[in-house]
N, C-alpha and C positions, 0 to 999 in steps of 0.2 A: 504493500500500500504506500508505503513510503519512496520507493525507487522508482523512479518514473520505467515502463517495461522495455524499452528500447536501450536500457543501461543493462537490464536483467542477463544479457546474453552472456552466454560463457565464455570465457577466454577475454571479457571485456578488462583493460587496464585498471585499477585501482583507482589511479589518478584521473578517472575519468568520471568515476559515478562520485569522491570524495576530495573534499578539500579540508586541509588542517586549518581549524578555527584558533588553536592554542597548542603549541608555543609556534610562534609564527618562524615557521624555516620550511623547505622544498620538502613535497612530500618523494621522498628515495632512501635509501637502503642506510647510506651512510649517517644520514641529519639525523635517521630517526635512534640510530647506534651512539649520537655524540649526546642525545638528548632522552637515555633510556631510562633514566630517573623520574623524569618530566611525566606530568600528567599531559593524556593528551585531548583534546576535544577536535571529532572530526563529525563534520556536518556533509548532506550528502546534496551534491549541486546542484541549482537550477536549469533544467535544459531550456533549451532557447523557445519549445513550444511552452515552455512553462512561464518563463518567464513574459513573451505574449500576450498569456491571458492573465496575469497577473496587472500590465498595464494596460489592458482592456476593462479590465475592473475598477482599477483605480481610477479612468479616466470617465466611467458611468458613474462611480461614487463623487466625481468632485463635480461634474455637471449637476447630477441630482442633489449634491448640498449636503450629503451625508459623509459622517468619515473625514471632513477635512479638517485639517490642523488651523491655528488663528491666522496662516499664513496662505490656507487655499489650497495645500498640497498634503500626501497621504504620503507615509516610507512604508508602500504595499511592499517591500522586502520584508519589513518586520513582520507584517501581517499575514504573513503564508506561511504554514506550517513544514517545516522542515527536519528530518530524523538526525537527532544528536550522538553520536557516541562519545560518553567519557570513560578514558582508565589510561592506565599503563601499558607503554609498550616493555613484551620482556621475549629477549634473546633465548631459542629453545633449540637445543644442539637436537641434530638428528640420526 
């Protein structure tokens, strides 16, 4: 529910369906080895039909007068639900 289905596929990149919210460094093999104590917060991306209808909504919300800030405008990023994981990365010998 939370991955939009065209990320779902297999073999699909990491870095494709996630981006690292916390600690901010490149999400790869090495950054996440310098930073293995670090809590980590990874959120799963916006794709571009996603993001679409999110400023399709925002722009019926600030026409119709609802939802907007004292300024006229809406952070429809805040306002869309997006799938959080937090924890620890750990190093597992195989």
């Amino acid at each position: 529910n939370y991955v939009p289905r065209d990320l779902l596929v297999p073999g699909t990149p990491l870095i494709r369906i996630f981006e690292i919210n916390r600690p901010q460094i490149p999400l790869d093999f090495d950054s996440i080895c310098n930073f293995i104590n670090a809590v980590f917060v990874l959120q799963v991306k916006t794709t571009p039909m996603e993001f679409q209808r999110s400023v399709s909504k925002r722009n019926s919300q600030v026409i119709e007068g609802s939802g907007a800030d004292s300024d006229g405008s809406t952070d429809f990023m805040t306002q869309s639900q997006h799938l959080k994981l937090k924890g620890q990365m750990m190093l597992l010998s195989t």
